[in-house]
C-alpha positions as CSV (number, residue, x, y, z in Angstrom):
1,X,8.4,-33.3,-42.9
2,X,7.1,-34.8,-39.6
3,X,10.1,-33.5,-37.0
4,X,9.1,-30.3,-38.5
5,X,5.7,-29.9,-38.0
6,X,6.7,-31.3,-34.1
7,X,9.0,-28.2,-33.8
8,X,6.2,-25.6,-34.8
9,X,3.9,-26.6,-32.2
10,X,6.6,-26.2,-29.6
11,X,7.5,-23.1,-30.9
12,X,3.9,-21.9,-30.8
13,X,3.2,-23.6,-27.3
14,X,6.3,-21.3,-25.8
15,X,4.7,-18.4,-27.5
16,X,1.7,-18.7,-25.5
17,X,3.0,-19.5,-22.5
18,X,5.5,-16.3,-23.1
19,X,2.8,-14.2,-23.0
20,X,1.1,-15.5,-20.5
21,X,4.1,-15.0,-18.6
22,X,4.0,-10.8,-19.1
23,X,0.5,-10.2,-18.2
24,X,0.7,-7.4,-15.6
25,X,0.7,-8.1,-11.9
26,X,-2.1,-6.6,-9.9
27,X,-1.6,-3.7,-7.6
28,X,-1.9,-4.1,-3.8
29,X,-2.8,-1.4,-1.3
30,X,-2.2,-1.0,2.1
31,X,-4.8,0.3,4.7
32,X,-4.5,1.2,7.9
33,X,-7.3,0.8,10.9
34,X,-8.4,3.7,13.3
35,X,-8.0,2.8,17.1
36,X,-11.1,3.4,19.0
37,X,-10.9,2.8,22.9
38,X,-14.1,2.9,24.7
39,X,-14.4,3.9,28.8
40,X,-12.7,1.9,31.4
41,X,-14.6,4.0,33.9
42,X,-17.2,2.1,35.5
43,X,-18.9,5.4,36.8
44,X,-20.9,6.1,33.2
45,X,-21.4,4.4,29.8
46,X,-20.0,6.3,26.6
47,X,-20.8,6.0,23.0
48,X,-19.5,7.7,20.0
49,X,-22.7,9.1,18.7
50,X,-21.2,10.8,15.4
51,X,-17.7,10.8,14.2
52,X,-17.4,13.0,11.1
53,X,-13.9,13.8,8.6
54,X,-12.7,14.1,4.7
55,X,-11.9,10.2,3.9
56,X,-9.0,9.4,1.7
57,X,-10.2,7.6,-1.2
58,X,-10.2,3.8,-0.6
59,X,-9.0,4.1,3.2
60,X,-10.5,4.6,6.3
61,X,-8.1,7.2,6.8
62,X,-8.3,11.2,7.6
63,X,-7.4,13.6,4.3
64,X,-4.8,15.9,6.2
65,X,-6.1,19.4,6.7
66,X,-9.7,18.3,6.5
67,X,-12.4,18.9,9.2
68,X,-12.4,16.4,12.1
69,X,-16.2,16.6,14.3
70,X,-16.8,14.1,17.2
71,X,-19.8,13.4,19.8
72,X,-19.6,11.8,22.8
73,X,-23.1,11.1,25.0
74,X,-21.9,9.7,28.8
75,X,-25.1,8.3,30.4
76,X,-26.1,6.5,33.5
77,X,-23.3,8.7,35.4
78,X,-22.7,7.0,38.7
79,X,-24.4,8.9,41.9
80,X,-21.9,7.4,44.0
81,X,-19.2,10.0,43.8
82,X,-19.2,13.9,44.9
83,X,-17.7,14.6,41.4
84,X,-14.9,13.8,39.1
85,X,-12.5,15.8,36.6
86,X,-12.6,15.2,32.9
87,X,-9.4,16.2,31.1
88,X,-9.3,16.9,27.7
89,X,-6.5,15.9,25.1
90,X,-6.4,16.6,20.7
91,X,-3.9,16.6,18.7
92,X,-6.2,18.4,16.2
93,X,-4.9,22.0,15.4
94,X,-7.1,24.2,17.0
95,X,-9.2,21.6,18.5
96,X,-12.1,23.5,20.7
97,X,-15.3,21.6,22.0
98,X,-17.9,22.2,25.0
99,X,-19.2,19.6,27.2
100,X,-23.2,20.3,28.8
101,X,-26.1,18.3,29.9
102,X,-29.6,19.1,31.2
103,X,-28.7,21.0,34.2
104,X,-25.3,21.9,33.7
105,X,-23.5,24.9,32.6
106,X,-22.2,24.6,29.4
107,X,-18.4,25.1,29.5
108,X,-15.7,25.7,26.3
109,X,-12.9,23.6,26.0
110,X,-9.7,23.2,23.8
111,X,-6.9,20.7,24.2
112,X,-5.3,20.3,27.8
113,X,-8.7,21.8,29.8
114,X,-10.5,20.1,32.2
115,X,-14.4,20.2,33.8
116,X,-14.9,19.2,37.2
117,X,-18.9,17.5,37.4
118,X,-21.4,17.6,40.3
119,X,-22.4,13.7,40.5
120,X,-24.7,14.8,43.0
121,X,-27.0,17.0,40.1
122,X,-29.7,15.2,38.6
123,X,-27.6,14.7,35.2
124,X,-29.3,11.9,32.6
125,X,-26.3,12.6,30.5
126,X,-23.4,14.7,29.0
127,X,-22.3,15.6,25.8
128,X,-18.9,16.3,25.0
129,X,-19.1,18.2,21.3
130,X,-15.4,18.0,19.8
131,X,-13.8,19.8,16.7
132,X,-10.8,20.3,14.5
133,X,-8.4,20.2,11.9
134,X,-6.3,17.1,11.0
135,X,-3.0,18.1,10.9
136,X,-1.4,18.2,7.4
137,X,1.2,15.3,7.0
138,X,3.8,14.6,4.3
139,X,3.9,11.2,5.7
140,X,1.0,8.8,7.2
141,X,1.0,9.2,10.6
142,X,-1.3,8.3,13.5
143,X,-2.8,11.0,15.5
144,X,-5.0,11.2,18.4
145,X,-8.1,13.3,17.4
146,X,-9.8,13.2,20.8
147,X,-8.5,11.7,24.6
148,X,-10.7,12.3,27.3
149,X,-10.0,11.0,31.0
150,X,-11.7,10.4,34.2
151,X,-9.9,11.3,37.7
152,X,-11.7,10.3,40.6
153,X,-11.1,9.5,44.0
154,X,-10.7,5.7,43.1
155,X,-8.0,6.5,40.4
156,X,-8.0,7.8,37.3
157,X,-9.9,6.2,34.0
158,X,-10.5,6.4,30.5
159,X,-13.6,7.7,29.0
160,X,-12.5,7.6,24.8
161,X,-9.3,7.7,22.5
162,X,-10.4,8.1,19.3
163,X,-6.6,7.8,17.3
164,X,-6.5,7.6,13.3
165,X,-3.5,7.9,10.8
166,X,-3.9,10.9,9.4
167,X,-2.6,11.1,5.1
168,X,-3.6,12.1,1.7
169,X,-4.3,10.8,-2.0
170,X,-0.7,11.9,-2.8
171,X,1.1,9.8,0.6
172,X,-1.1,7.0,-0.5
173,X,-0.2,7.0,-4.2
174,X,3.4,6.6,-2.9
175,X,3.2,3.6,-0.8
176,X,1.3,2.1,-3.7
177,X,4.2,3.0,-6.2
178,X,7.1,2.1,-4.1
179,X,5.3,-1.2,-3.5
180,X,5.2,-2.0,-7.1
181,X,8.7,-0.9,-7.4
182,X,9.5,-3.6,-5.1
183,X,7.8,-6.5,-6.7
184,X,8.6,-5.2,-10.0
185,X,12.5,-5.3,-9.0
186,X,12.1,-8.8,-7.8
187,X,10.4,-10.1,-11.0
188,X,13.7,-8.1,-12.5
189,X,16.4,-9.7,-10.1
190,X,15.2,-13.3,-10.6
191,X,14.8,-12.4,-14.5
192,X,18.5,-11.6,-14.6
193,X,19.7,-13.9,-12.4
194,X,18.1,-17.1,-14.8
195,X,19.7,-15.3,-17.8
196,X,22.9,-15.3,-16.2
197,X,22.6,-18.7,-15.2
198,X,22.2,-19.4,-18.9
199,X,25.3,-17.9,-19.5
200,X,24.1,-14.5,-21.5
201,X,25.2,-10.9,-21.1
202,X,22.9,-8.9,-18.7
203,X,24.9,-5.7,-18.7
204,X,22.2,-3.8,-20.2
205,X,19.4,-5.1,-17.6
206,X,22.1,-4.5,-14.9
207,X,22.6,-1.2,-15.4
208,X,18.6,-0.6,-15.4
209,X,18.0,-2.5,-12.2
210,X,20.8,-0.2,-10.4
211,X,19.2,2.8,-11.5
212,X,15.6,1.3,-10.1
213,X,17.2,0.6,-6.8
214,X,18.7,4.3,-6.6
215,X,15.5,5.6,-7.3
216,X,13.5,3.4,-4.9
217,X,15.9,4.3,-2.8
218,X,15.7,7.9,-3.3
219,X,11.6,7.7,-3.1
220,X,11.9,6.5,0.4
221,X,14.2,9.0,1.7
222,X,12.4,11.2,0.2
223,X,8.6,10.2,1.8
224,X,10.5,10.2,5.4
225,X,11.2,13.4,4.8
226,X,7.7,14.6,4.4
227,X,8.4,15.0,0.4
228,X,5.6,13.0,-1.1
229,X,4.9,14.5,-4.3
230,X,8.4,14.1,-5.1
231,X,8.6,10.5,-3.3
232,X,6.1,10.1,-6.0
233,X,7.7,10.7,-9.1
234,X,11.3,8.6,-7.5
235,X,9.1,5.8,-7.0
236,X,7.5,6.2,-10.6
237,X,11.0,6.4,-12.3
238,X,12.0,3.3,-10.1
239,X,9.0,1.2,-11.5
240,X,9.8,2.3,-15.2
241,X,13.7,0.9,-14.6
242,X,12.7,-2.0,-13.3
243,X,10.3,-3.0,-15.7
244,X,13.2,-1.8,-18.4
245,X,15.6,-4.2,-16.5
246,X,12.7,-7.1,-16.5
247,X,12.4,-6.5,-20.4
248,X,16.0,-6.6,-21.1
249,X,16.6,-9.9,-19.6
250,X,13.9,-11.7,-21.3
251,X,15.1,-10.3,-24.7
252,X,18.5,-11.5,-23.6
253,X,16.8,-15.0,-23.1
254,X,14.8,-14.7,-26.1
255,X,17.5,-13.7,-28.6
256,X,19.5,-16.9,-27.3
257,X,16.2,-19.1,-27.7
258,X,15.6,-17.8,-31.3
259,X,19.0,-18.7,-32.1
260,X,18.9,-22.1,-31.0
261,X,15.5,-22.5,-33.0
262,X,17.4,-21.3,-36.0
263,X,19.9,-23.6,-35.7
264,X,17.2,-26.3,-35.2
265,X,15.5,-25.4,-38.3
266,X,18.7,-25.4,-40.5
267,X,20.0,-28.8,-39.0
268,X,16.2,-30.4,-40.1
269,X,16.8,-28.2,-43.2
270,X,20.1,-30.0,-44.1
271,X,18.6,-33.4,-43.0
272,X,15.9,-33.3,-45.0
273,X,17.9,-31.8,-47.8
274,X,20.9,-34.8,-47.3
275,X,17.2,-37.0,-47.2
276,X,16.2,-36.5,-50.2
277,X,19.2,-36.2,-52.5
278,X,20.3,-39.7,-51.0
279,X,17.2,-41.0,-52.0
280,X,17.5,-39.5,-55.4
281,X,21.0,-41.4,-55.7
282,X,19.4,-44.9,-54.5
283,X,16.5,-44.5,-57.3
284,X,19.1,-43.6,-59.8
285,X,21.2,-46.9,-58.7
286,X,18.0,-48.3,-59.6
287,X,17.5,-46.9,-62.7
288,X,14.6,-44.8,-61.4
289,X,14.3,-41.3,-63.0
């Protein structure tokens, strides 16, 4: 009875370590940074004083269609020129702003203006107030919210660029997906290719990993062309196939190891059988009954 007991625990120790083996894998995101440049100039300092939008959920990243607001203080404006242009650049939809300061005329802007400043006038600073839309994307996609520039007599400089991808819940639901569909349909690839190595038929799990690489496939064409909600589902289905062709393989691999545990079972079931009748036939010799 020992070799038996022996092959129980090895049966229960590759039970554990089976399911071990299934637990889920964890979920990865990917996040993008906005891209803040501060002044080259050297005629003023400039801060950010308030930059205001809808965040995506988990991201640093502007909800397309939400309200973008910006505020930009210039101080310790150099004396030494006459004046200077600022030119004003957005790729916010119907981005307007105003720029002022103690002493100065307030003045509208909108995308592609420009203000021409008196150095001369007693200015302790100037505001630049900026607002818009964010564009609405079917893709993530960078744009610039606000780009303001200094031309001078020395050259030309940069005050800010304030430039952040713009996307939504639904864009960033399908980069998640699709990146699960990937790992998923490696775990599924190298699941099929050990089962095929052990010489077992993987049609079945074949046939589901095509159909998760036609759907990934289709997800990404799909989310290039702007189509996220239905990028969405693509990547979804290609997810579910892979995980059908991970499945398939292991109970490929399974069946054979449950087989070969059978037979183990009914070659210690015969031994012990041949044991025990032989030593009934001894004790009989014996005259043992």
């Amino acid at each position: 009875m020992i070799p038996l007991k022996i092959n129980s625990r090895h049966i229960l120790t590759l039970l554990v370590i089976g399911a071990f083996c299934l637990m889920p894998l964890s979920m990865s995101v990917c996040v993008a940074e906005e891209s803040t440049s501060l002044s080259t100039t050297p005629f003023a300092n400039v801060e950010i004083k308030d930059l205001r939008y809808d965040e995506v959920y988990g991201t640093e990243m502007v909800e397309g269609g939400s309200e973008v607001s910006i505020k930009v203080v210039l101080t310790n404006i150099s004396k030494e020129l006459d004046e200077s242009t600022f030119s004003f650049q957005s790729e916010l939809v119907g981005a307007i702003g105003s720029i002022s300061g103690e002493g100065l005329e307030e003045k509208a802007l909108q995308s592609g203006s420009s203000y021409t400043l008196n150095h001369k006038k007693l200015v302790d600073e100037v505001v630049i107030i900026w607002s818009g839309e964010a564009p609405e994307v079917g893709k993530r996609a960078a744009f610039t919210l606000l780009n303001v520039t200094q031309e001078t007599t020395e050259g030309e400089y940069l005050v800010v660029e304030i430039k952040i991808d713009v996307t939504s819940q639904t864009i960033e639901d399908v980069i998640i997906a699709v990146d699960n569909a990937n790992r998923e349909i490696e775990n599924a690839t190298l699941a099929i290719a050990d089962a095929e190595d052990a010489g077992l038929n993987v049609a079945d799990a074949n046939t589901s990993l095509t159909l998760a690489n036609e759907h990934l496939s289709n997800s990404q064409q799909l989310y290039n062309e702007g189509r996220s909600e239905e990028a969405l589902v693509e990547a979804e289905k290609a997810l579910d196939s892979a995980k059908e062709a991970e499945a398939k393989a292991g109970s490929a691999v399974g069946g054979r190891t449950l087989k070969n545990y059978a037979i183990i079972v009914v070659v210690v079931v015969i031994a012990i059988v041949a044991f025990v009748l032989l030593l009934q036939q001894r004790q009989r010799k014996r005259g043992v009954y």
